[in-house]
C-alpha positions in Angstrom: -18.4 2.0 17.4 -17.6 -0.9 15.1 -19.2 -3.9 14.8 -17.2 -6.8 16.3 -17.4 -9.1 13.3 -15.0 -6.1 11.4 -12.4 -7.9 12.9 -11.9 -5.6 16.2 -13.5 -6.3 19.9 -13.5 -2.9 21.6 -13.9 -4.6 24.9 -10.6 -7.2 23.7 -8.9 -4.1 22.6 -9.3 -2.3 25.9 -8.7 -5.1 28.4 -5.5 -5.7 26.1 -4.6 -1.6 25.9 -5.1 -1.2 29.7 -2.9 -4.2 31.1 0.0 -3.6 28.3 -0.4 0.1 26.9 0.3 2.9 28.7 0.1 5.7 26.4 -3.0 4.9 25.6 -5.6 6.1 28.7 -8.9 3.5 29.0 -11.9 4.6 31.2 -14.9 3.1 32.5 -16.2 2.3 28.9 -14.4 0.9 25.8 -12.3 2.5 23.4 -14.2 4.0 20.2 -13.2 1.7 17.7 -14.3 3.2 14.1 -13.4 1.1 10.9 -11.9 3.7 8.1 -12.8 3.5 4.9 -10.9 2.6 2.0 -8.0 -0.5 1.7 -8.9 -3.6 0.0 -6.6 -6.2 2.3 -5.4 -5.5 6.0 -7.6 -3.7 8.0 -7.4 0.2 9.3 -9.5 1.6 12.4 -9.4 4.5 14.2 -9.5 4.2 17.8 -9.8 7.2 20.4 -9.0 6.6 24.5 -10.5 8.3 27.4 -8.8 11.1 26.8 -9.6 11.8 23.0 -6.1 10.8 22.2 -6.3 8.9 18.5 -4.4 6.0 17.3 -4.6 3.9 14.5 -5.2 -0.2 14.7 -3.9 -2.5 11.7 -5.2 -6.1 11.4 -5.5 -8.8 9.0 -8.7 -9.3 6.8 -11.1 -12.0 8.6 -10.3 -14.8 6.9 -9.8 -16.0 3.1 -5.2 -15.2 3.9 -3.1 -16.2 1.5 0.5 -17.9 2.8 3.1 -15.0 3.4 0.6 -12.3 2.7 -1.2 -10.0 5.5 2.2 -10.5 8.0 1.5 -7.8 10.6 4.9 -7.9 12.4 6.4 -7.5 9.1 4.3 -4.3 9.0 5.1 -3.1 12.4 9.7 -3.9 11.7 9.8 -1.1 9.0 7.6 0.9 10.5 9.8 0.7 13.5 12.9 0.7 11.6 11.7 4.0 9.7 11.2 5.9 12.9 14.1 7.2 13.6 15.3 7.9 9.9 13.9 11.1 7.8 11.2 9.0 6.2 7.9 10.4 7.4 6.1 7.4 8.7 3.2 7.5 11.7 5.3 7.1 15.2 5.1 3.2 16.3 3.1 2.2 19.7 3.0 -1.2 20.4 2.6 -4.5 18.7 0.2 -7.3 19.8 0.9 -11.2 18.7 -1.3 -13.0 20.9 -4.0 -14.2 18.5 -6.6 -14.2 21.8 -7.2 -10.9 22.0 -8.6 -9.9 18.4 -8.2 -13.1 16.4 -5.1 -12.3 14.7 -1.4 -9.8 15.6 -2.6 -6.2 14.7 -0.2 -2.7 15.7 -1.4 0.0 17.3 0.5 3.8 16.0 -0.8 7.1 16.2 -3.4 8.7 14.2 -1.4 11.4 11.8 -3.2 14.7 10.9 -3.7 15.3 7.6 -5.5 14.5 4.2 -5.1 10.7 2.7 -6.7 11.5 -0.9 -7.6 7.8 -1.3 -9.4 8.8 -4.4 -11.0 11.9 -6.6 -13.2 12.7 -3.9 -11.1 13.0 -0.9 -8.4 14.3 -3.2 -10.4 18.0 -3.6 -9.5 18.4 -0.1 -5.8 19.2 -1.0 -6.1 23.1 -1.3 -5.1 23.3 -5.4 -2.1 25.9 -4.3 -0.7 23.0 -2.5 -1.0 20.2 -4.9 2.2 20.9 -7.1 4.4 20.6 -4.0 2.3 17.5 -2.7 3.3 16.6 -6.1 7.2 16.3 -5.9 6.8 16.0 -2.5 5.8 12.2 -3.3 9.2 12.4 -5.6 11.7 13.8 -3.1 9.9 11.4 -0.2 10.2 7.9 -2.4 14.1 9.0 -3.1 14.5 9.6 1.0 12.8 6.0 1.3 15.4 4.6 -1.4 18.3 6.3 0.2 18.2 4.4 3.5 20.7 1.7 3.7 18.1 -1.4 4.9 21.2 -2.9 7.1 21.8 0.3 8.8 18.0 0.3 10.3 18.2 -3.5 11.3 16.3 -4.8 7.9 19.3 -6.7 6.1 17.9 -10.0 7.3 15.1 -9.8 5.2 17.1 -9.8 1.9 16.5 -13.0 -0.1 18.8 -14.9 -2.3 18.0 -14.2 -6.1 16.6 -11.2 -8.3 14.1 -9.2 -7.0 11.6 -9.3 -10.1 12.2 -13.0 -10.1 11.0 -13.7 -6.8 8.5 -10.9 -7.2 7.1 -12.5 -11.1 6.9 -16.0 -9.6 4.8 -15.0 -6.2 2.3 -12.8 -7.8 1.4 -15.5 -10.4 1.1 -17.8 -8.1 -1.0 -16.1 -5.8 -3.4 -15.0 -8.6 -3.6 -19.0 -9.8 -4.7 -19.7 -6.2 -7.3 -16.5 -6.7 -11.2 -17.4 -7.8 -11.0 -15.2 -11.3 -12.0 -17.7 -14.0 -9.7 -17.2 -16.6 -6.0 -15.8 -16.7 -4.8 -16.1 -20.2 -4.0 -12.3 -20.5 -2.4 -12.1 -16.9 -0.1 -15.1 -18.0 0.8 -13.5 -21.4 1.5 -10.6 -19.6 3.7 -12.3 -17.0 5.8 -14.2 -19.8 6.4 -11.0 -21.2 7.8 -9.5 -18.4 9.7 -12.5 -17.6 11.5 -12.5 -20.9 12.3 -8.7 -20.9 13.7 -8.4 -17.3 16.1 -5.5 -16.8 19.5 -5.8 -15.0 19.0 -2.0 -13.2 22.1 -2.2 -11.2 20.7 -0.2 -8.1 21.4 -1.6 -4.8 18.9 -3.4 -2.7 16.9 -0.7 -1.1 13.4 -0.7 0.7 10.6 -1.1 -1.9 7.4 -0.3 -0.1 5.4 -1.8 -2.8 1.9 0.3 -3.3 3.8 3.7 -3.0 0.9 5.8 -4.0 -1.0 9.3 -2.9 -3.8 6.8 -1.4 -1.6 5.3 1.5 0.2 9.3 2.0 -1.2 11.8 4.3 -1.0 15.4 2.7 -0.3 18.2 5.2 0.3 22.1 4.0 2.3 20.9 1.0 4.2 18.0 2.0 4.0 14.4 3.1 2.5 13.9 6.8 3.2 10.0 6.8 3.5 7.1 4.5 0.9 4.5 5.2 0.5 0.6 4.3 3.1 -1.1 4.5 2.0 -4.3 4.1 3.8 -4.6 0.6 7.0 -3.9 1.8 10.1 -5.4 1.1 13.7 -5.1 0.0 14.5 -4.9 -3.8 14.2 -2.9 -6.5 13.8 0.7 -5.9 12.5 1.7 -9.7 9.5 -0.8 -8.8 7.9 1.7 -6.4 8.4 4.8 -9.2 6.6 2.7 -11.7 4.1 1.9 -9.4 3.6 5.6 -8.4 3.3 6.7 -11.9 1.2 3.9 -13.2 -1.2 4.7 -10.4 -0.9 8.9 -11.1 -4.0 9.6 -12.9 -3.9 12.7 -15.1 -6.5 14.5 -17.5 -6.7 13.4 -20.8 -5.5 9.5 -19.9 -6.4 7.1 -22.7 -5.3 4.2 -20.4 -6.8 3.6 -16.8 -4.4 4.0 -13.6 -4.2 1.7 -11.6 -6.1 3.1 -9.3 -8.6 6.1 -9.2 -6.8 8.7 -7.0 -6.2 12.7 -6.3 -3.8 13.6 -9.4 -6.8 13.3 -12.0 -7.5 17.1 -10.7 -5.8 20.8 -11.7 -3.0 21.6 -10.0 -0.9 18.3 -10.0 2.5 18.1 -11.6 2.2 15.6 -14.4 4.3 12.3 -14.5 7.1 13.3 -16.4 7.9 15.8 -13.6 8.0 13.6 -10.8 10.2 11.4 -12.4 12.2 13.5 -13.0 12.4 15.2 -9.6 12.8 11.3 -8.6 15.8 10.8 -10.4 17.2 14.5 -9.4 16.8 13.7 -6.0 17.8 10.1 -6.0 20.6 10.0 -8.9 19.2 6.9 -10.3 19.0 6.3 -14.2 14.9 6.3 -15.5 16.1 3.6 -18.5 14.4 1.1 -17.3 11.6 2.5 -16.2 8.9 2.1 -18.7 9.5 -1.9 -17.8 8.9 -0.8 -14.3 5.0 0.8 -15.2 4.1 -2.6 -17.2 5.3 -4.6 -13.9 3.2 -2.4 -12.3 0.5 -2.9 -14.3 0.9 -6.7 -14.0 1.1 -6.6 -10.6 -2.0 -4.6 -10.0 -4.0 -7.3 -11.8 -2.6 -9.8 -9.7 -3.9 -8.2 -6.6 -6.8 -7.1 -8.0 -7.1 -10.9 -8.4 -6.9 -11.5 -5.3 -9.3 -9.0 -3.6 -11.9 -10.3 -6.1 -11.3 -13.5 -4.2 -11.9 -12.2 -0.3 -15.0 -10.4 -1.5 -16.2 -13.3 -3.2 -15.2 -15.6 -0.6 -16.9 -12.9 2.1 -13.4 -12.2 3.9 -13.4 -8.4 4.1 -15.8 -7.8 7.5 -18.9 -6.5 6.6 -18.0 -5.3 3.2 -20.2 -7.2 0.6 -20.2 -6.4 -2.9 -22.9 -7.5 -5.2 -22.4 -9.5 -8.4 -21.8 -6.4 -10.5 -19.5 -4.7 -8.7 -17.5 -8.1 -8.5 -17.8 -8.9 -12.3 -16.4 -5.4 -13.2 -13.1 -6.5 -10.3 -12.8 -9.4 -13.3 -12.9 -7.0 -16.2 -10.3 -4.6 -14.1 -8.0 -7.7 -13.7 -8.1 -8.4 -17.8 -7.9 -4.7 -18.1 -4.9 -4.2 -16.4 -2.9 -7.1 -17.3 -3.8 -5.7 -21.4 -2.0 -1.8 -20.2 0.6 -3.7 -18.9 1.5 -5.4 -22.4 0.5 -2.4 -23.9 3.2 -0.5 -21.8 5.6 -3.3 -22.7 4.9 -2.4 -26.7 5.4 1.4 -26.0 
């Protein structure tokens, strides 16, 4: 069971589940609540009823929220809205905004079968034969996400007046100024590069879901189980979630870091070229822009990087403490990846 001070009550959580959740059968005893390893902002925890039915919780970190940032209703509308389309997503339960029962809104949905390689080592549990297929898979998925019309499923609201990379440029530097990382020179060169050699892609506002990666998929006999996470999400620019998928697709042989350690380091992966290619196949969209799109990426990786240096620093994350190395080298990382993304900018 999880300690309370991870940010989940299981006696809260059951009291709540029993007078407002059906599907979810409570007993004489609470819920298990287990805390699941991995994610670096909101929190994920297993919970399993009475009847050793499984679901999945998402809340907020602890404390240490920055303005706009860790919305969980914003979470649970496109997971809703993605429901009924053909975008594998974890089927919806229910939605809790009273602030009594675990300190902040959370969503319940139900636990999905299947491997989340989060990083090298849960990667080797995707059977090799499979991995090509996981591969495009990840492709033909991102193009099903881009091809839903966000007014059709009840999401045009949330469009914003202005560019999408404008809005995007000005939030994420402003959120890593309000971060505790002592100096930002290279993030800000960085950022007035990309500011000055913004792209006009054309594409239609589509969903972006913003840290479209294998890490937040669930791999099941070859193809995508679920897609996991949104906490990112928004509406925009749809080549910004392919940069950020290949930015993030480690391969053998890299001279530059991803931006972050996952499953495609390993044999059997298609390499990026391909699923970029299988992205535009499936999608129709023109890759032009899209080495501009792997530099944002970059850029925007250092930012949040920035930023989860801060809630371990600051002691926001639950019980996950880091000591001074680990945070020191969360610095470096942010230099390092604001330096790839000028390098990608350079070619």
């Amino acid at each position: 069971m999880a300690d309370t001070h991870d940010g989940v009550d299981p006696v809260a959580l059951t009291r709540w589940l029993a007078a407002d959740v059906p599907q979810v059968s409570t007993g004489d005893r609470p819920v298990d609540v287990e805390r699941i390893s991995g994610g670096h902002s909101n929190l994920t925890f297993r919970i399993t009823d009475a009847e050793g039915a499984r679901f999945a919780l998402r809340r907020p970190p602890t404390g240490g929220v920055l303005a706009t940032a860790h919305d969980m209703s914003r979470e649970w509308r496109f997971l809703t809205a993605l429901a009924p389309t053909p975008v594998p997503v974890a089927e919806p339960v229910a939605y809790c905004d009273d602030t009594d029962v675990l300190g902040a809104g959370f969503y319940l949905m139900r636990f999905v079968d299947g491997v989340v390689p989060g990083d090298r080592a849960a990667g080797a549990a995707v059977p090799q034969p499979e991995r090509r297929a996981c591969g495009l898979d990840t492709a033909e998925v991102l193009a099903a996400l881009h091809a839903v019309d966000p007014e059709e499923v009840g999401l045009g609201d949330l469009q914003r007046p202005g560019g999408y990379l404008e809005r995007q440029l000005r939030r994420w530097q402003r959120q890593a100024h309000a971060s505790a990382i002592p100096d930002l020179s290279v993030l800000d060169a960085a950022h007035d590069r990309l500011v000055a050699a913004m792209p006009e892609t054309g594409d239609p506002v589509r969903i972006a879901h913003g840290d479209y990666r294998p890490g937040n998929l669930s791999f099941a006999g070859g193809r995508i189980a679920a897609i996991f996470d949104w906490e990112l999400a928004t509406l925009g620019e749809p080549l910004a979630d392919l940069g950020w998928l290949l930015a993030s697709w480690e391969r053998p042989g890299d001279t530059r870091p991803a931006i972050t350690s996952g499953p495609t380091a390993a044999a059997g992966w298609p390499e990026r070229d391909e699923v970029a290619v299988r992205y535009a196949e499936r999608s129709g969209r023109s890759l032009e822009h899209l080495p501009y799109f792997v530099a944002f990426a970059f850029w925007r990786c250092a930012c949040i990087g920035a930023g989860v240096y801060t809630r371990y620093k600051e002691r926001n994350m639950g019980s996950g403490v880091e000591p001074e190395a680990v945070l020191e080298e969360r610095v470096h990382r942010v230099v390092a990846d604001a330096e790839a993304a000028i390098a990608a900018l350079e070619g």
